[in-house]
N, CA, C and O atoms as a printed pandas DataFrame, in Angstrom:
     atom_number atom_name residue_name chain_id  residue_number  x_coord  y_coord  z_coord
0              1         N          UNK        A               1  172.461 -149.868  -43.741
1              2        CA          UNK        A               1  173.425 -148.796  -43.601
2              3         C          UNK        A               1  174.289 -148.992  -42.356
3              4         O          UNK        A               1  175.513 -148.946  -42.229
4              5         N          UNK        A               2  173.178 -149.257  -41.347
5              6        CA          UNK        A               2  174.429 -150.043  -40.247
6              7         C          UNK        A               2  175.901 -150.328  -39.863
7              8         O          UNK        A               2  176.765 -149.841  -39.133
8              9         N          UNK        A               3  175.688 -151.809  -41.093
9             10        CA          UNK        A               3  176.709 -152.544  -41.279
10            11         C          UNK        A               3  178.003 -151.996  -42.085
11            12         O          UNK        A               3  179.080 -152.590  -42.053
12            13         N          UNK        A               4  177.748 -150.611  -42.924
13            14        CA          UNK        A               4  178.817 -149.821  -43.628
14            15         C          UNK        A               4  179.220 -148.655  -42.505
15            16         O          UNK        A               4  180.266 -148.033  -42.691
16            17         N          UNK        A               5  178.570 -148.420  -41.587
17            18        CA          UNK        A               5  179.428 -147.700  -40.995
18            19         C          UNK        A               5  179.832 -148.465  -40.185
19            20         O          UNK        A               5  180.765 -147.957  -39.563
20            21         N          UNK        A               6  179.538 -149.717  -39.780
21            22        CA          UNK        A               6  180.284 -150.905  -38.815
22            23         C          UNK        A               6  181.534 -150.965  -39.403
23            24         O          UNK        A               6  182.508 -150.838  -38.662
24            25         N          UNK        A               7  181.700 -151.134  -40.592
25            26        CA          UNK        A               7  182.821 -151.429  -41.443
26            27         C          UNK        A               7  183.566 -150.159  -41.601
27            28         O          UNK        A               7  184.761 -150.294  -41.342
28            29         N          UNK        A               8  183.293 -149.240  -41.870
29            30        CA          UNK        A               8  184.364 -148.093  -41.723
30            31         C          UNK        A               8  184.700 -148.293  -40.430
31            32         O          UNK        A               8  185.906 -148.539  -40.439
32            33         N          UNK        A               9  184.235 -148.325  -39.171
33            34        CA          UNK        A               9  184.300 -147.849  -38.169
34            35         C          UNK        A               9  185.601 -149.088  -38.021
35            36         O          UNK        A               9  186.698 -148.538  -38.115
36            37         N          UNK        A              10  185.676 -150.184  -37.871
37            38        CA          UNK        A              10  186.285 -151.398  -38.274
38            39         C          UNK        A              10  187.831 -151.003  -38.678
39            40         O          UNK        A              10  188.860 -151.202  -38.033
40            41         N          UNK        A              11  187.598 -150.196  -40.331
41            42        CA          UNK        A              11  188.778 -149.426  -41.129
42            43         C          UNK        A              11  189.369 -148.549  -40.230
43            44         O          UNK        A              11  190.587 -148.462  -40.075
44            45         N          UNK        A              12  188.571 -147.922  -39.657
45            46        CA          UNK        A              12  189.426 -146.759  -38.997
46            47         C          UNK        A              12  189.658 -146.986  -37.961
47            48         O          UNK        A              12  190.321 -146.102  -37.418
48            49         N          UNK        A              13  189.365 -147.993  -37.228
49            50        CA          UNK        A              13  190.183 -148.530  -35.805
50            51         C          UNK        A              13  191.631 -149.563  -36.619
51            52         O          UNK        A              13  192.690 -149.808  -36.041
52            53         N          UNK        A              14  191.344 -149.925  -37.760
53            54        CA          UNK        A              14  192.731 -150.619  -37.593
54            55         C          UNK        A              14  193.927 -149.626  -38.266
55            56         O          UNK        A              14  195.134 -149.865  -38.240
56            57         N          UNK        A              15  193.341 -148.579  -38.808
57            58        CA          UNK        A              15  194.073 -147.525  -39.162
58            59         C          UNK        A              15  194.881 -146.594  -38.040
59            60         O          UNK        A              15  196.040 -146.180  -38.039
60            61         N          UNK        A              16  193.518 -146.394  -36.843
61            62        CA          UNK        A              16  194.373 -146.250  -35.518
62            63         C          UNK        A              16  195.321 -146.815  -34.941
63            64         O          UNK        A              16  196.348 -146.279  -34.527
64            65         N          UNK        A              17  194.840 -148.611  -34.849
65            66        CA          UNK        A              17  196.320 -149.389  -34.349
66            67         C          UNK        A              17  197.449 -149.266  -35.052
67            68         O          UNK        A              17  198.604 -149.202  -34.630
68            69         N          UNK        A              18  196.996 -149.233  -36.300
69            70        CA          UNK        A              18  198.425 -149.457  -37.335
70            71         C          UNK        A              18  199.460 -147.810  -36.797
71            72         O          UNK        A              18  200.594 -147.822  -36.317
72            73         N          UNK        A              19  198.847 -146.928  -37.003
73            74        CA          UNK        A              19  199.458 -145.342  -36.567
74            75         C          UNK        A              19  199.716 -145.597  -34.800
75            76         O          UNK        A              19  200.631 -144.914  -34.341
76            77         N          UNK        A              20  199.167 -146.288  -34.053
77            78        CA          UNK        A              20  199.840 -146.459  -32.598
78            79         C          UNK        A              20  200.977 -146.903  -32.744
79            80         O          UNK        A              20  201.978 -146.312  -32.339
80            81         N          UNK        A              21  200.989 -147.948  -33.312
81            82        CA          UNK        A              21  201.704 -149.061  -33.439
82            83         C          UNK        A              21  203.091 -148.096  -33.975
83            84         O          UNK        A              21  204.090 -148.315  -33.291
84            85         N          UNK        A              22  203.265 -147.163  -34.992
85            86        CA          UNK        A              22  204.064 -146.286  -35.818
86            87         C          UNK        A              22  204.202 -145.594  -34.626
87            88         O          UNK        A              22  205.394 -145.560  -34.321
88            89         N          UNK        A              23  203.621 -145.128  -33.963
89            90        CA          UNK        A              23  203.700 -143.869  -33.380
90            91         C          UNK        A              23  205.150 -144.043  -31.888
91            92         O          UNK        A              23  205.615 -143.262  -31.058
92            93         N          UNK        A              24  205.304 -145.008  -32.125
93            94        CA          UNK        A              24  206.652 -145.884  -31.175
94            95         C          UNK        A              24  206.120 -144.976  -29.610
95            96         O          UNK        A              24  206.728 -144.016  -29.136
96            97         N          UNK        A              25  205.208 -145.424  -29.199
97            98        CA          UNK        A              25  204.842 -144.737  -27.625
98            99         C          UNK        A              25  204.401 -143.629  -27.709
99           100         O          UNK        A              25  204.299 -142.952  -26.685
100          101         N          UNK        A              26  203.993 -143.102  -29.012
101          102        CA          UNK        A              26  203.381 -141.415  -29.022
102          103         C          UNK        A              26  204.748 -140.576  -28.891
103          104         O          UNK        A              26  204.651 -139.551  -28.217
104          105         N          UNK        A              27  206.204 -140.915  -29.527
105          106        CA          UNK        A              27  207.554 -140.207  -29.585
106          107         C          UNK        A              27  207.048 -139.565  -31.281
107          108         O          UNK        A              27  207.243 -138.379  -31.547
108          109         N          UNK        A              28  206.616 -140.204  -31.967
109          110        CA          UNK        A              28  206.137 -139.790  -33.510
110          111         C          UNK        A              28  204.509 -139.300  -33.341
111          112         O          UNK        A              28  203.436 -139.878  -33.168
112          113         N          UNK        A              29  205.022 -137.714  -33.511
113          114        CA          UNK        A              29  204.267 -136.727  -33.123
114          115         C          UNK        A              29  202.786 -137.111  -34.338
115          116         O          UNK        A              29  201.575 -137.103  -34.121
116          117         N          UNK        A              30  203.497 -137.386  -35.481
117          118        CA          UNK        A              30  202.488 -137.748  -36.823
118          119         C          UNK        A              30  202.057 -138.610  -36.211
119          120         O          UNK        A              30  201.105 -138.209  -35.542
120          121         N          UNK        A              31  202.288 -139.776  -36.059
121          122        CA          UNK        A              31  201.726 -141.081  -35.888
122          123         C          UNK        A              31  200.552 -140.836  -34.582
123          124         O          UNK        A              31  199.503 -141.481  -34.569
124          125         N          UNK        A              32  200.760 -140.217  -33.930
125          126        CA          UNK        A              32  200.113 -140.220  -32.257
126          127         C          UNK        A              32  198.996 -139.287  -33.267
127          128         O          UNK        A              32  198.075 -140.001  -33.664
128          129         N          UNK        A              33  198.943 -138.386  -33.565
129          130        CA          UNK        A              33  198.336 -137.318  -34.209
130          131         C          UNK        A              33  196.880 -138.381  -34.734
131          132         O          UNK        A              33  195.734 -138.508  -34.303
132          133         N          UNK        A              34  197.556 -138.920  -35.718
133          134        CA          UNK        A              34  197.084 -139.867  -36.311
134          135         C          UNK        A              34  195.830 -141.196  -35.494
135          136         O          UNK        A              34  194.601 -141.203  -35.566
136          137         N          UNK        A              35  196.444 -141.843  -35.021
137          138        CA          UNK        A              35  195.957 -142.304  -33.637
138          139         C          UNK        A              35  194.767 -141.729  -33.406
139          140         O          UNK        A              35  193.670 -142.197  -33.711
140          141         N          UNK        A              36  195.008 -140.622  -32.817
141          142        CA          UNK        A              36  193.880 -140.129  -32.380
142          143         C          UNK        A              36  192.863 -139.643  -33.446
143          144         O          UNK        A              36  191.845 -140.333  -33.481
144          145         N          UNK        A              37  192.903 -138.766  -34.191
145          146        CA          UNK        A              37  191.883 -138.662  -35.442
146          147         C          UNK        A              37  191.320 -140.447  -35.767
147          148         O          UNK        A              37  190.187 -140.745  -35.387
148          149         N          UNK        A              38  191.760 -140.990  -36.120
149          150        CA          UNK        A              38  191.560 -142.174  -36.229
150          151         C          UNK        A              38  190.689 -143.007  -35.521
151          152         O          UNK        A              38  189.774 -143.611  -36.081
152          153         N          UNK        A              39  190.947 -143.085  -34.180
153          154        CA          UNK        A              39  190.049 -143.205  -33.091
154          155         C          UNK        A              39  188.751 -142.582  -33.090
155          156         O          UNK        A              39  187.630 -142.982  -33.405
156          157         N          UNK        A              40  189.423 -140.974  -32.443
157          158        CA          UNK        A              40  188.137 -140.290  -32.891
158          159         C          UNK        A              40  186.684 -140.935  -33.775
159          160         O          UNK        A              40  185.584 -141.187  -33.284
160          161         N          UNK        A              41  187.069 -141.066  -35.027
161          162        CA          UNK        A              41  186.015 -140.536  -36.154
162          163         C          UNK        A              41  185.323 -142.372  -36.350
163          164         O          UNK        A              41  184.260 -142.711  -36.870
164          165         N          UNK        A              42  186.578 -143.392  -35.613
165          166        CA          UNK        A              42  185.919 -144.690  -35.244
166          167         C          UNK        A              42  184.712 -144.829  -34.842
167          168         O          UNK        A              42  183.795 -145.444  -35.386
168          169         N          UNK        A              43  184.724 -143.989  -33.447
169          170        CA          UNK        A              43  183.605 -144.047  -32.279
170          171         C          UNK        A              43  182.454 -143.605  -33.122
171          172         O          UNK        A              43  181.374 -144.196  -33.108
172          173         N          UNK        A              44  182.772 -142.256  -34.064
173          174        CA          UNK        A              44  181.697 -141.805  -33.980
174          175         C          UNK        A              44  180.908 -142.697  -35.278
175          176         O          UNK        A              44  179.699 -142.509  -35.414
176          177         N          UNK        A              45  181.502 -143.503  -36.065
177          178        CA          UNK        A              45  180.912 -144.171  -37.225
178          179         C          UNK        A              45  180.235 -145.410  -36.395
179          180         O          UNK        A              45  179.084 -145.777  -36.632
180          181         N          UNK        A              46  181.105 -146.049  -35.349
181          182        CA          UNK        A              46  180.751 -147.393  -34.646
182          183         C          UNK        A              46  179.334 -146.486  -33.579
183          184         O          UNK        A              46  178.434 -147.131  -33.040
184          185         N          UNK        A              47  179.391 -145.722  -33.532
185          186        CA          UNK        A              47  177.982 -145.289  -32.516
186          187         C          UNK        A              47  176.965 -145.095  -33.469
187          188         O          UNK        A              47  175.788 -145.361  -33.224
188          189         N          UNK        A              48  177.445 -144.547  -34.776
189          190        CA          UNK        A              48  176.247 -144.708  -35.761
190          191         C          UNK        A              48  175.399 -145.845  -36.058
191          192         O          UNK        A              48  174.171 -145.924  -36.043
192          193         N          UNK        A              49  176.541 -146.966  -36.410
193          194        CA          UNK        A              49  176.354 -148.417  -36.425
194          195         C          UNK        A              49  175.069 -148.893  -35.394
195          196         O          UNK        A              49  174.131 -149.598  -35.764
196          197         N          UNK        A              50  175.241 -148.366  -34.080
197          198        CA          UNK        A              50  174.706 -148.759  -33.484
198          199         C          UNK        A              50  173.268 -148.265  -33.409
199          200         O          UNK        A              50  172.495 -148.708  -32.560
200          201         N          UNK        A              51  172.950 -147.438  -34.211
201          202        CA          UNK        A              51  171.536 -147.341  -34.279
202          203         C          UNK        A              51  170.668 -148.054  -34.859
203          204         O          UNK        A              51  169.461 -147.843  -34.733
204          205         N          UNK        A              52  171.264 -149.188  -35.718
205          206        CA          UNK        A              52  170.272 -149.776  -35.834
206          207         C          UNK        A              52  171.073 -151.519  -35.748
207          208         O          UNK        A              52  170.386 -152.517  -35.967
208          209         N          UNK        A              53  172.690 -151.623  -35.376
209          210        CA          UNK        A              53  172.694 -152.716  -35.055
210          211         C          UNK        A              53  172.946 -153.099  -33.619
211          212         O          UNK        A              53  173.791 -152.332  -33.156
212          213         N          UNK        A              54  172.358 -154.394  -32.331
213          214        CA          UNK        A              54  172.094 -154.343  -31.349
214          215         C          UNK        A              54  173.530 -154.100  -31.027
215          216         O          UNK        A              54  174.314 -154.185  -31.972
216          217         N          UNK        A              55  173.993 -153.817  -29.872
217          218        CA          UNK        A              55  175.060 -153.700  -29.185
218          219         C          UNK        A              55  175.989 -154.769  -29.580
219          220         O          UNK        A              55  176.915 -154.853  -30.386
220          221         N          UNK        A              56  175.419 -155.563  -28.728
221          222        CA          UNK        A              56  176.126 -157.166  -28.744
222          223         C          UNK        A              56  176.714 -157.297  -30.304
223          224         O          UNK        A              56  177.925 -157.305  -30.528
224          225         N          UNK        A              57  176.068 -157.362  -30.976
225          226        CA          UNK        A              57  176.105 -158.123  -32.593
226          227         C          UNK        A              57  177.352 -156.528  -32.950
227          228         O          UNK        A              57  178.371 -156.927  -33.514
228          229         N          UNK        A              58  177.353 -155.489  -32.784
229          230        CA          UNK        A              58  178.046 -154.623  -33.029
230          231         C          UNK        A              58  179.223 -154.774  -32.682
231          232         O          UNK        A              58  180.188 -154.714  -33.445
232          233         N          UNK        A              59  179.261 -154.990  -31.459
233          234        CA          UNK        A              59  180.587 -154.809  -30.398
234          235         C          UNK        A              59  181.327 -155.789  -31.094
235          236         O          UNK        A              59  182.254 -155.412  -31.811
236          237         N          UNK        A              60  180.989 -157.298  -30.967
237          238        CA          UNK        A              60  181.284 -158.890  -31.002
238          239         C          UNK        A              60  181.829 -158.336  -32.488
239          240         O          UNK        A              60  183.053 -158.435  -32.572
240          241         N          UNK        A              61  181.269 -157.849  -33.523
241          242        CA          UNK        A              61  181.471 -158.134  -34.788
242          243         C          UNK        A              61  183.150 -157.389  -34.803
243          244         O          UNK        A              61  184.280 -157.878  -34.790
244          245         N          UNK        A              62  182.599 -155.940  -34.838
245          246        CA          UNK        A              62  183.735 -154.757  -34.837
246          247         C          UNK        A              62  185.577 -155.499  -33.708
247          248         O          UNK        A              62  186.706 -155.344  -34.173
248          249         N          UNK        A              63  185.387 -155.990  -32.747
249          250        CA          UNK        A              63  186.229 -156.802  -31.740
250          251         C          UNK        A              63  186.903 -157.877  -32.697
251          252         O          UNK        A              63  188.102 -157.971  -32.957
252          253         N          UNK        A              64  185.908 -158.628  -33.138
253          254        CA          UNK        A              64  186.483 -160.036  -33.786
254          255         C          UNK        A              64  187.069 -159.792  -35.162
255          256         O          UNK        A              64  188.197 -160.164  -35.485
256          257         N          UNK        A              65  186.321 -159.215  -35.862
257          258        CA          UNK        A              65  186.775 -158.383  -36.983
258          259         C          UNK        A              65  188.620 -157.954  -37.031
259          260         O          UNK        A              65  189.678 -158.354  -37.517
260          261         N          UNK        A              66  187.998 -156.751  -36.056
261          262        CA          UNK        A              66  189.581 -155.731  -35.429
262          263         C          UNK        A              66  190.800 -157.075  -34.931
263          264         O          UNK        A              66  192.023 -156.959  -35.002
264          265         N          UNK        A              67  190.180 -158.072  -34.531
265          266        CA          UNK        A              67  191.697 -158.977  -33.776
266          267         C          UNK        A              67  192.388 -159.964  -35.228
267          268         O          UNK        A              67  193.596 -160.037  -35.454
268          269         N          UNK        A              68  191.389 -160.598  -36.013
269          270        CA          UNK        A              68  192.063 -160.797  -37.114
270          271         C          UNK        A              68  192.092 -160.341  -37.867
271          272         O          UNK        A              68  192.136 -161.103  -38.833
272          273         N          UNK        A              69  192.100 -158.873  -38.236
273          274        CA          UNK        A              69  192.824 -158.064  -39.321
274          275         C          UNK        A              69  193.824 -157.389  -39.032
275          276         O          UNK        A              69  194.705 -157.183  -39.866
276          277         N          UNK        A              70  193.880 -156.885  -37.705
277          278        CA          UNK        A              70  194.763 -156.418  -36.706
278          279         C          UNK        A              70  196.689 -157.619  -36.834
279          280         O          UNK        A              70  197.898 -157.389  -36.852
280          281         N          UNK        A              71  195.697 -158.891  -36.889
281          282        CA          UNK        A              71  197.046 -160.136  -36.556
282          283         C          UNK        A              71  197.341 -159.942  -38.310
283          284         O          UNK        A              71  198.384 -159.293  -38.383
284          285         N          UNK        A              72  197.020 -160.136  -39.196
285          286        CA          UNK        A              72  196.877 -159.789  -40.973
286          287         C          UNK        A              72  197.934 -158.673  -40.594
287          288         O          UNK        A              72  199.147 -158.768  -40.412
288          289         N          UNK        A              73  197.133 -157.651  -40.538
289          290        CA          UNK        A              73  198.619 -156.105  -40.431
290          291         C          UNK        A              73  199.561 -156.917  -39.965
291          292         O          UNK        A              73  200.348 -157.564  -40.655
292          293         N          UNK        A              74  199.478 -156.889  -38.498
293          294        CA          UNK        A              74  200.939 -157.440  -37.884
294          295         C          UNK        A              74  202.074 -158.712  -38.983
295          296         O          UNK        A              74  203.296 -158.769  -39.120
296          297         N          UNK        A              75  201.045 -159.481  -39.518
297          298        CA          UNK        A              75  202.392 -160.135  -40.020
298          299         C          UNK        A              75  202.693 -159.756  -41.124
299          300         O          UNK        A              75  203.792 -160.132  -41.533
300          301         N          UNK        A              76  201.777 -158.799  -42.103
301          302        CA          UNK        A              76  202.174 -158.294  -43.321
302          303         C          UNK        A              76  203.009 -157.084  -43.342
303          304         O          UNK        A              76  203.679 -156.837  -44.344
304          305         N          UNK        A              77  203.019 -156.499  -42.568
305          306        CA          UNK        A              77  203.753 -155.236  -42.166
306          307         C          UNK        A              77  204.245 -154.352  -41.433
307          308         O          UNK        A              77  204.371 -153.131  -41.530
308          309         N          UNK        A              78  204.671 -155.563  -40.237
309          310        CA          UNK        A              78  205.436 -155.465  -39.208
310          311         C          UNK        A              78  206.051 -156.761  -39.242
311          312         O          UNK        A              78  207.047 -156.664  -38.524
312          313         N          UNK        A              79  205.986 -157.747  -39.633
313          314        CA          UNK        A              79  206.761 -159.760  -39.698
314          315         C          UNK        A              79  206.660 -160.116  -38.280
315          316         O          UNK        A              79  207.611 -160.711  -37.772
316          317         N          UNK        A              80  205.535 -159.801  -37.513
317          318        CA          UNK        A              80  205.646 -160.622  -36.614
318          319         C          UNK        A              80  204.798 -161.785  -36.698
319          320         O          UNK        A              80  204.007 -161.906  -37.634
320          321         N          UNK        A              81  204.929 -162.817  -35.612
321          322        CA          UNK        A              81  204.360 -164.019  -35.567
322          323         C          UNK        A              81  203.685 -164.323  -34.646
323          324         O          UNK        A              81  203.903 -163.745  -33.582
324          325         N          UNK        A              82  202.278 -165.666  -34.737
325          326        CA          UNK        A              82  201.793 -165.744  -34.088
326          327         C          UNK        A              82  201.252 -167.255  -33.735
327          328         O          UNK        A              82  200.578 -167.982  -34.464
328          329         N          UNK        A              83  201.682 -167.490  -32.563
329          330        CA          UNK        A              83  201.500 -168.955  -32.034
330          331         C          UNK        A              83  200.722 -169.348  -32.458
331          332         O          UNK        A              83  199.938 -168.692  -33.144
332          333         N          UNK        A              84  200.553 -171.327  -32.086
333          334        CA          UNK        A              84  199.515 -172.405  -32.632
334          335         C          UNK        A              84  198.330 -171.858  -31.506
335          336         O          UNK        A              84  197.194 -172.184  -31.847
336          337         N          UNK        A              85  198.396 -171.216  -30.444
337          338        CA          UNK        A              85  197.259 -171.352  -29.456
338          339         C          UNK        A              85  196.604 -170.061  -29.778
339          340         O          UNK        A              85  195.389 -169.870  -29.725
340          341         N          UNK        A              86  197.681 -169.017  -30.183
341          342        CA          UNK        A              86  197.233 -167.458  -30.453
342          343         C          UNK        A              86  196.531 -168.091  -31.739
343          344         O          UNK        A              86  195.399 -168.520  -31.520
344          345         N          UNK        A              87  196.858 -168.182  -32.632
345          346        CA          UNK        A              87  195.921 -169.006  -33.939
346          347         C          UNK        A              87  194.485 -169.154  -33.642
347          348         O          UNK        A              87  193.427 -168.598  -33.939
348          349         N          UNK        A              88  195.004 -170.387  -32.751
349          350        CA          UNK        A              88  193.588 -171.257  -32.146
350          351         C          UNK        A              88  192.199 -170.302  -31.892
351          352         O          UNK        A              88  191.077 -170.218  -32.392
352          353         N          UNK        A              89  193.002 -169.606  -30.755
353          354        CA          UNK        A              89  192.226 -168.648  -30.569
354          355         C          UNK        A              89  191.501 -167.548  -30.911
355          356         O          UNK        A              89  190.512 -167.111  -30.322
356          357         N          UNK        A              90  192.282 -166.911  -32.353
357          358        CA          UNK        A              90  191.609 -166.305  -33.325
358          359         C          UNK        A              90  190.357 -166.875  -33.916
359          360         O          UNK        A              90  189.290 -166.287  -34.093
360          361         N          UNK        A              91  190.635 -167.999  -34.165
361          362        CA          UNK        A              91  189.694 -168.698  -34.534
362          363         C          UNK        A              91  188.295 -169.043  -34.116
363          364         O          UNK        A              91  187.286 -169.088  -34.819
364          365         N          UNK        A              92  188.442 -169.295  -32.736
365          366        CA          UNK        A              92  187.744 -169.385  -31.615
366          367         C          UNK        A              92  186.830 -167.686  -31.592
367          368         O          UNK        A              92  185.677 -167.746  -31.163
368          369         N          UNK        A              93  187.108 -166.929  -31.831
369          370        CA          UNK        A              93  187.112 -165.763  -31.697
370          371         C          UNK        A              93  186.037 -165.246  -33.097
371          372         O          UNK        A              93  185.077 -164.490  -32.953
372          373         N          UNK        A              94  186.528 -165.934  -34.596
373          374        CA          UNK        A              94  185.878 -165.929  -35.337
374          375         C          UNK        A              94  183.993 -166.747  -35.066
375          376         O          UNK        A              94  182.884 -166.280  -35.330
376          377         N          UNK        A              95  184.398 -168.038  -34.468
377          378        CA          UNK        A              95  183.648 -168.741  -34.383
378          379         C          UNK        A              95  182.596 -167.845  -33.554
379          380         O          UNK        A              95  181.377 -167.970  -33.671
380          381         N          UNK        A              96  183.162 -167.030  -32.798
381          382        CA          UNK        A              96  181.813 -167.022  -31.766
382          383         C          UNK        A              96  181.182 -165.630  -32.516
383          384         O          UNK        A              96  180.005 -165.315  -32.339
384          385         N          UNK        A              97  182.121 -164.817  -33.392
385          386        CA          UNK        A              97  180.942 -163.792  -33.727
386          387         C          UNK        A              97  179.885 -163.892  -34.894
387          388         O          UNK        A              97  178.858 -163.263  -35.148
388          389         N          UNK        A              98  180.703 -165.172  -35.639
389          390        CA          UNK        A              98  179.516 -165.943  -36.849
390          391         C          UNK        A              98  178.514 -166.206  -36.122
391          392         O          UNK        A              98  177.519 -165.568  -36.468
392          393         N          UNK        A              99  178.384 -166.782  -35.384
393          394        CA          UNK        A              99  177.398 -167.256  -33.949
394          395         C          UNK        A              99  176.770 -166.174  -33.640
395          396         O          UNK        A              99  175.568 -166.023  -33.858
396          397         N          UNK        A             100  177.710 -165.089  -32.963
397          398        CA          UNK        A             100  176.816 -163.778  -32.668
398          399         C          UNK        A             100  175.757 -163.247  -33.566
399          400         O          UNK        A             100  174.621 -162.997  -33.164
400          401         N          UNK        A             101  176.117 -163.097  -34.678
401          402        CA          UNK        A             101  175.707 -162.542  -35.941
402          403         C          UNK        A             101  174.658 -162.741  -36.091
403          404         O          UNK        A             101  173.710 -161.960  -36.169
404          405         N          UNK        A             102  174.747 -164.812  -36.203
405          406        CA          UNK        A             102  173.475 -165.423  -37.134
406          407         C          UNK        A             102  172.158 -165.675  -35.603
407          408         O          UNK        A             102  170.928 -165.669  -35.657
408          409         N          UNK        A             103  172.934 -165.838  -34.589
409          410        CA          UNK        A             103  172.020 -166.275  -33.271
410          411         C          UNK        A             103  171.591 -165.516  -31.858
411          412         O          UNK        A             103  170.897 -165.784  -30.878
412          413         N          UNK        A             104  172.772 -163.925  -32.533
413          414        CA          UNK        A             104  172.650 -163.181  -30.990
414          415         C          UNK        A             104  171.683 -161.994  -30.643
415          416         O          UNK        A             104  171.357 -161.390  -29.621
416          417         N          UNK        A             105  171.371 -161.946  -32.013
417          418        CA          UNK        A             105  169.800 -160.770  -31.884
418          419         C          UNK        A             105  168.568 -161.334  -31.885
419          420         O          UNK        A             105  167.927 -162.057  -32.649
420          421         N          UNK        A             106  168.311 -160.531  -30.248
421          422        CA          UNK        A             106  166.866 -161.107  -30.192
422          423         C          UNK        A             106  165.876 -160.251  -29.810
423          424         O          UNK        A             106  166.091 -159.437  -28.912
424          425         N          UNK        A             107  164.636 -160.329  -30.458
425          426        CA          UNK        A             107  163.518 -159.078  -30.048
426          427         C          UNK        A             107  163.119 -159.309  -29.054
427          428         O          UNK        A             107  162.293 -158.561  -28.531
């Protein structure tokens, strides 16, 4: 059960960025609105998460997760772009929470 509220929690943080991101500096009263509910109801699914998954493996997952789906939004529905090193580094980024996942919980 964990891992499904890891994953909402996941949904609704990139639902937050995406509504920041809209919210042009918190001038779009909806969007900021948004934002925050969003946030909000993140924490409280990602603190659920954490009852039974360790910190580390939580944090690492929900982070690495959030940066390449986060870069996905950005170029699907905003067209922005993202360097060979920003790439790289996603990647890099993937790599270490597969790692986290399979090698970072320990009793």
């Amino acid at each position: 059960m964990g891992y499904i509220y890891l994953a909402l929690a996941i949904v609704l943080e990139l639902c937050g960025t995406t509504c920041m991101k809209l919210s042009n500096g918190f001038e779009n009263k909806f969007f900021a609105a948004g934002t925050l509910i969003f946030f909000g109801v993140c924490f409280y699914f990602s603190a659920l998460s954490m009852k039974t998954i360790p910190l580390n493996i939580a944090y690492a997952t929900w982070s690495g997760l959030g940066i390449v789906l986060a870069a996905v939004i950005a170029k699907i529905f905003f067209y922005e772009t993202i360097s060979t090193p920003g790439l790289i580094g996603i990647v890099l980024i993937v790599v270490g929470v597969v790692l986290c996942n399979f090698f970072g919980a320990t009793k």
